[in-house]
PAZAPA-4460 file (N, C-alpha, C; in steps of 0.05 Angstrom, whole numbers, plus 32768, in hexadecimal, padded with zeros to 4 digits):
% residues 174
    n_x    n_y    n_z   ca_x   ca_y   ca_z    c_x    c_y    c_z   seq   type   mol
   88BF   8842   85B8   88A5   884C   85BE   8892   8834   85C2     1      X     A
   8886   8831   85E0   8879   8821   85DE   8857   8822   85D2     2      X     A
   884F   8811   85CD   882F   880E   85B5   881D   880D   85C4     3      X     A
   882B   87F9   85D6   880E   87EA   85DE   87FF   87F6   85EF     4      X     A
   87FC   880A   85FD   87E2   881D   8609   87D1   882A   85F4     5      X     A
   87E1   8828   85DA   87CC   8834   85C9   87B8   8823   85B3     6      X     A
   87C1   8807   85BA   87A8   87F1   85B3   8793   87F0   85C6     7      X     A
   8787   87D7   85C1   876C   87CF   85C9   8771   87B3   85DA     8      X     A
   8774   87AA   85E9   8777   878A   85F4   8763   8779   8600     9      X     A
   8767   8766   85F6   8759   8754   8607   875D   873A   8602    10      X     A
   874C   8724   860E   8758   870F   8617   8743   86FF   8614    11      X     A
   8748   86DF   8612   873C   86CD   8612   871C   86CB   862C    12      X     A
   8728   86CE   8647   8714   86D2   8656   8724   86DB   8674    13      X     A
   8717   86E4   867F   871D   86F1   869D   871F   86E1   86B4    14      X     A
   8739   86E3   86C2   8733   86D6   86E2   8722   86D3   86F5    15      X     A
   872E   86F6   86F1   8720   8709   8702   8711   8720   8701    16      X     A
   86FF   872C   870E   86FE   874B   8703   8715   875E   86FA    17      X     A
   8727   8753   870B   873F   8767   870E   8757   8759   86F9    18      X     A
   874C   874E   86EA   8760   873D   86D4   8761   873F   86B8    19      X     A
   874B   875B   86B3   874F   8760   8691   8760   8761   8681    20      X     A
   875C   875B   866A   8777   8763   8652   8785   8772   8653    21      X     A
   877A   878D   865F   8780   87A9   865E   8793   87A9   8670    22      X     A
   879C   87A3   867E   87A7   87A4   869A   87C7   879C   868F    23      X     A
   87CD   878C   8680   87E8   8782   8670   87F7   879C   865E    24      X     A
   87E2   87B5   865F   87E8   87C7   864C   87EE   87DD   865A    25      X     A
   87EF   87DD   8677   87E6   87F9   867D   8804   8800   8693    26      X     A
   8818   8804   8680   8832   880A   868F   8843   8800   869E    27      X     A
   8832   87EC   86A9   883E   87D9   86C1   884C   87C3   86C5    28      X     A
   8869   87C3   86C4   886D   87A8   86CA   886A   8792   86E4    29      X     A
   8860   87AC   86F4   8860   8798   8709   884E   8781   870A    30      X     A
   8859   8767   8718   8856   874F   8716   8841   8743   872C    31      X     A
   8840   8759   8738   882D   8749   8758   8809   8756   8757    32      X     A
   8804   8737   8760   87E8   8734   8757   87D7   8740   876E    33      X     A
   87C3   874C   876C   87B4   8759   877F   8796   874F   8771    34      X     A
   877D   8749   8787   8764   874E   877F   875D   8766   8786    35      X     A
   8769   877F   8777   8762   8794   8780   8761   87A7   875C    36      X     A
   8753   87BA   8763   8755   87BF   874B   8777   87D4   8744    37      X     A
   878B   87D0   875A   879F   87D5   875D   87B2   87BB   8748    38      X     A
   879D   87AF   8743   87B2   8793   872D   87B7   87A1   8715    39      X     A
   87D3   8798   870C   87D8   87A1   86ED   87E1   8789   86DB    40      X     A
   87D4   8771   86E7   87DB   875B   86D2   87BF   874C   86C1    41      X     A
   87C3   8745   86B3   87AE   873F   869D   87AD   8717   86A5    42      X     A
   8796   870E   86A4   8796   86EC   86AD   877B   86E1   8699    43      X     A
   8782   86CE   8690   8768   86BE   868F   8760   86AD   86A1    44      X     A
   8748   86A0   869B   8744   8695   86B4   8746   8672   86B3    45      X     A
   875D   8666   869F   8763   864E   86A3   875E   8639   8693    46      X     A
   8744   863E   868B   8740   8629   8672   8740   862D   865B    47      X     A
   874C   8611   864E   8757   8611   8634   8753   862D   861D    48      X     A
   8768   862B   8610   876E   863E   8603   8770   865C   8604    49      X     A
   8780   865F   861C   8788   8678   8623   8795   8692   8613    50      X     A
   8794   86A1   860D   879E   86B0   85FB   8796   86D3   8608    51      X     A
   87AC   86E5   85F5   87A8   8701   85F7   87B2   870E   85E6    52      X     A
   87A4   8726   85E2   87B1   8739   85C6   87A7   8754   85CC    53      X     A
   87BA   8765   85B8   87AD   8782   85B7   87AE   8782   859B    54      X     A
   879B   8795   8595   8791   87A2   8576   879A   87B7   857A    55      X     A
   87A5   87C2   8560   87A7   87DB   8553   8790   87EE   854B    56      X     A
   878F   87FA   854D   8778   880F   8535   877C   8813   8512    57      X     A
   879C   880E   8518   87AF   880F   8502   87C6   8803   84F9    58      X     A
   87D0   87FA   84E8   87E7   87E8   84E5   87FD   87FA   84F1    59      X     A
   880D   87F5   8504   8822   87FD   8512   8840   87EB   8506    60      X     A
   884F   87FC   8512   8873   87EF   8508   887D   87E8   8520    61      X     A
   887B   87CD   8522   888A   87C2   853A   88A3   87B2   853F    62      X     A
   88BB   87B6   854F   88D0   87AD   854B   88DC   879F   8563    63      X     A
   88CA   879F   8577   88D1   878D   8594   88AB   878A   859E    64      X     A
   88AE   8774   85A5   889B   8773   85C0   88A4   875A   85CD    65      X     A
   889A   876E   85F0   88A5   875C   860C   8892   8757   861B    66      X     A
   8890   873E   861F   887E   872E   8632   888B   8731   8650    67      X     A
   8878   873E   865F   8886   873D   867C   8873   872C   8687    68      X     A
   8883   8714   86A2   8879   86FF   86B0   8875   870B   86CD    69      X     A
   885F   8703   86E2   8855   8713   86F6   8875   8700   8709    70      X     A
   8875   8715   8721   8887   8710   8728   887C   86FB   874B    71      X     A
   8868   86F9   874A   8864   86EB   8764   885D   86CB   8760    72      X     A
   8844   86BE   876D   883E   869C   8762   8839   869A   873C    73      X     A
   883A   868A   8741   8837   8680   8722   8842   868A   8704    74      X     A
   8857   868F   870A   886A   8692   86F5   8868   8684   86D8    75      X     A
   885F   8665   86E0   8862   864B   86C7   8846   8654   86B4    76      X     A
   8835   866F   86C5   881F   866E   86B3   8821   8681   869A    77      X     A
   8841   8682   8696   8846   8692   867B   885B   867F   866F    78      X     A
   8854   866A   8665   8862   8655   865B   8853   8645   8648    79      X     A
   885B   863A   8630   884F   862B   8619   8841   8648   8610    80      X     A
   884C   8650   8605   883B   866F   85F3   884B   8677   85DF    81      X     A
   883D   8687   85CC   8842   868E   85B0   8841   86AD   85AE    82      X     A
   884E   86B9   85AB   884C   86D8   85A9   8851   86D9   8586    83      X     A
   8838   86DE   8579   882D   86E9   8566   882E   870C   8559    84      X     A
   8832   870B   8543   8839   8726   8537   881F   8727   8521    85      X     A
   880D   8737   8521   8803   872F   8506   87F2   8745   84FE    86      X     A
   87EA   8748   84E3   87DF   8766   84CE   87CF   874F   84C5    87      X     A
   87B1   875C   84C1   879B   8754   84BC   879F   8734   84B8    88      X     A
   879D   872C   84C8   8791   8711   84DA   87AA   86FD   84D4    89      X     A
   87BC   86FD   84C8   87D7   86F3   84BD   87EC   86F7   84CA    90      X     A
   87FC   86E0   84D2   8815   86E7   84E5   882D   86E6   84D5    91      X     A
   8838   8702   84D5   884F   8708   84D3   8867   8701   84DC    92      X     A
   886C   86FE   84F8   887A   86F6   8505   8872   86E5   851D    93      X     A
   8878   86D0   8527   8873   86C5   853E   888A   86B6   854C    94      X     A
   888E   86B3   8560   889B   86AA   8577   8896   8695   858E    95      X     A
   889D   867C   8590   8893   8660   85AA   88A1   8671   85BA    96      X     A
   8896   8665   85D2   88AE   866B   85EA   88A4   864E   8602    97      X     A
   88B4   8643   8612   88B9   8635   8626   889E   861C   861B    98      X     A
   88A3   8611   85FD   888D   8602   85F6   888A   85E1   85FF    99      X     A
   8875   85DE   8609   8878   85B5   8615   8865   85BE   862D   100      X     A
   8864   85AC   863E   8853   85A7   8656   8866   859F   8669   101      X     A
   8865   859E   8687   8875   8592   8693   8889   85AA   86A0   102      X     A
   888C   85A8   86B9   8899   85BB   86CB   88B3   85C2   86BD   103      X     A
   88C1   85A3   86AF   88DD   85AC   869D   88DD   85BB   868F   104      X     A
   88C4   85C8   867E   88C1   85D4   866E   88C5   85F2   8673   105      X     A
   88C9   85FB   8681   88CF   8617   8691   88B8   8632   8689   106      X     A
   88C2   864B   8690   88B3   8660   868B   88BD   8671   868D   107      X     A
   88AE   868B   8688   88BB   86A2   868C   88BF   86A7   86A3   108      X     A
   88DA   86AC   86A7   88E1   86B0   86C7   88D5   86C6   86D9   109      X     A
   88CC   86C0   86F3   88B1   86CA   86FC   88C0   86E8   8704   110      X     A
   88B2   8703   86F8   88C1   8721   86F6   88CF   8720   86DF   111      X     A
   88D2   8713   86CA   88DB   8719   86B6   88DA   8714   869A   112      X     A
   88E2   871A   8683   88D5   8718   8670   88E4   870E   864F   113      X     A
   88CF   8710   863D   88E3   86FB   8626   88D6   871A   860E   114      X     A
   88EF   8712   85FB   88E8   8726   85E8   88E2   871C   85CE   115      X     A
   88D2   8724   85BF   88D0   8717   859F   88D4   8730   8593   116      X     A
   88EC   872C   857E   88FB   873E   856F   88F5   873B   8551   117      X     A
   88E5   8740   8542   88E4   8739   8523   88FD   873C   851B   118      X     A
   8906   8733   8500   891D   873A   84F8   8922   8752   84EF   119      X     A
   890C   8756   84E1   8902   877A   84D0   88EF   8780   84E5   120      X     A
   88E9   879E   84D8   88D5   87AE   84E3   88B8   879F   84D9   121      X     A
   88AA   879A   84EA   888E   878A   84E6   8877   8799   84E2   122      X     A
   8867   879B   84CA   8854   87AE   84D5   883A   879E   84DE   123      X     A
   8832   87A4   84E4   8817   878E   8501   87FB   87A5   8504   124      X     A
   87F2   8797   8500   87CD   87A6   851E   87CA   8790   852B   125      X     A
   87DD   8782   853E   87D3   8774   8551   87E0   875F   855C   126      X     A
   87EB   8762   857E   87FF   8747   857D   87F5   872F   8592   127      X     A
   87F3   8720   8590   87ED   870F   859B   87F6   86F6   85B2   128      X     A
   87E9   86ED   85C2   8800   86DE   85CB   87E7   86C2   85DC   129      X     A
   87F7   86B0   85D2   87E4   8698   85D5   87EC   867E   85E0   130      X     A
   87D8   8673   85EC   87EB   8657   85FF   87EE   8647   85E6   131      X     A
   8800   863A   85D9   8804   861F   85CA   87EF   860E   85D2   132      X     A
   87E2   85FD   85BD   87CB   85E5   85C6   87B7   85EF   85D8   133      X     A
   87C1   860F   85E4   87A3   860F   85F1   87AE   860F   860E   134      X     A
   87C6   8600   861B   87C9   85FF   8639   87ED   860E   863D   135      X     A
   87EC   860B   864F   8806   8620   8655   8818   8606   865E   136      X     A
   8835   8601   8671   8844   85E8   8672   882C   85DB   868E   137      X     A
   8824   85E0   86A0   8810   85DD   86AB   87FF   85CB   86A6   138      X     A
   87F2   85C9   868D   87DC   85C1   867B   87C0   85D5   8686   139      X     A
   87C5   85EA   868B   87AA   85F7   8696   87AA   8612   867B   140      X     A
   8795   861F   867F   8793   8639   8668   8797   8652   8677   141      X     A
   87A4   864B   8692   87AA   8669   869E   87C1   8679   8688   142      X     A
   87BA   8696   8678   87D7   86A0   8672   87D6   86BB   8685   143      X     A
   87E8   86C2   868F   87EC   86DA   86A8   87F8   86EC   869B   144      X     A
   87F8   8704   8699   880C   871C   8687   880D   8733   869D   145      X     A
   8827   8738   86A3   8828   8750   86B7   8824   8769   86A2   146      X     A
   8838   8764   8685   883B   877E   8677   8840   876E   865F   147      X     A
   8834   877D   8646   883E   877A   862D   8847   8791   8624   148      X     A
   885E   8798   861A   8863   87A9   8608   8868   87AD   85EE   149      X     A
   885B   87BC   85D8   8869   87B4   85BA   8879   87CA   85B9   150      X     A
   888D   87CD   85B0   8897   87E3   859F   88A4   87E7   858E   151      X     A
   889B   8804   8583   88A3   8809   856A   88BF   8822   8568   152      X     A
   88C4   881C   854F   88E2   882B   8551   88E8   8848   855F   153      X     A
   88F6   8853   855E   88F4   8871   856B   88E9   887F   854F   154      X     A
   88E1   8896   8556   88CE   88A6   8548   88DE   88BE   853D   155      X     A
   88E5   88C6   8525   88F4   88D6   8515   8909   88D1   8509   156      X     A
   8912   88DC   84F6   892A   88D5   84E6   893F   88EC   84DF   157      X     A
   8955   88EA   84EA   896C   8900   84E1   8974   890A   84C6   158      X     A
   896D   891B   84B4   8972   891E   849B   897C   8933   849A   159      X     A
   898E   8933   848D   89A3   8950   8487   89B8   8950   8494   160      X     A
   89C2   8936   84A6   89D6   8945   84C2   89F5   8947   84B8   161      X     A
   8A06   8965   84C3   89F5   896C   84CF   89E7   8984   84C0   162      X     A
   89D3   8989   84C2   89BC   899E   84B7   89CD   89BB   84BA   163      X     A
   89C6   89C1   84A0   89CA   89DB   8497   89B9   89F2   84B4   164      X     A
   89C2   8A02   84BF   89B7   8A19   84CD   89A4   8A1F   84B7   165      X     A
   897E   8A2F   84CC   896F   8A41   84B6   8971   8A60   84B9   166      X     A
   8966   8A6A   84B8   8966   8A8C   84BC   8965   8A8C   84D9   167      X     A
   8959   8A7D   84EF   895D   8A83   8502   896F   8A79   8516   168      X     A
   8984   8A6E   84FF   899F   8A5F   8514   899B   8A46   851F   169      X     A
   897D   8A36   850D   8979   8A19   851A   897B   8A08   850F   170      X     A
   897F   89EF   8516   8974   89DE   8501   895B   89CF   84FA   171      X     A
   8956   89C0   84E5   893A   89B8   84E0   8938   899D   84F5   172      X     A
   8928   8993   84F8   8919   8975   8507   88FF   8976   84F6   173      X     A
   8907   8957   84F4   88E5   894E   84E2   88D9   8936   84F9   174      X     A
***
């Protein structure tokens, strides 16, 4: 089940009009950039210390989240970043990915994406994801997000199986 439409997002600062937080949350992985309000990727607009997150309302149970990379120019601008796990202002879990400066330093490959797996079930209001030092391998504060997704485990638990039949020949689900 994915979470993240049911946070709050936002971001260090905007490209574009068409470049809010919100836009990383809203189903989409597609990767290709439009100035239209047809865009579904989330951007800052480059200088230092780029960063993005969604809030909870409530501490949630999270057991994957996936960073998706836009699939057209600028791929390297999801590189040198930290995907953060964290319950009232404290990180639980965190994750580098493609960390250093310098073209050698690679990125998320452009259309696709990296996963941060806690080891346990995490409980969180809020994940984060941030350029290292502030610049991406680039050295600029662009971070680009086509899609973030968190999720949390599947929803119900099998008890009784298999379950006793009730008076009406069924069984129970909780």
């Amino acid at each position: 089940v994915n979470l993240a439409p049911l946070g709050t997002a936002s971001q260090h600062s905007n490209f574009s009009p068409y470049s809010e937080a919100w836009r990383a949350i809203d189903g989409s992985t597609d990767g290709n950039w439009s100035y239209t309000n047809d865009n579904s990727m989330s951007s800052t607009d480059g200088s230092f210390g780029g960063w993005w997150e969604v809030t909870f309302p409530y501490p949630v149970d999270v057991n994957e989240v996936v960073v998706w990379n836009r699939t057209d120019c600028c791929p390297h601008r999801l590189s040198n970043f930290r995907i953060s796990l964290l319950r009232a202002g404290v990180e639980v879990y965190g994750e580098d990915y493609f960390v250093g400066h310098g073209p050698a330093i690679g990125n998320v490959p452009a259309g696709g994406s990296v996963s941060a797996t806690p080891p346990q079930l995490a409980r969180i209001d809020r994940v984060r994801i941030e350029l290292i030092g502030g610049w991406n391998a680039d050295t600029n504060g662009f971070l680009t997000l086509a899609e973030v997704e968190v999720f949390a485990p599947s929803i119900g638990q099998t008890y009784c199986s298999p379950a006793a039949l009730n008076v009406d020949g069924l069984r129970a689900t909780i």
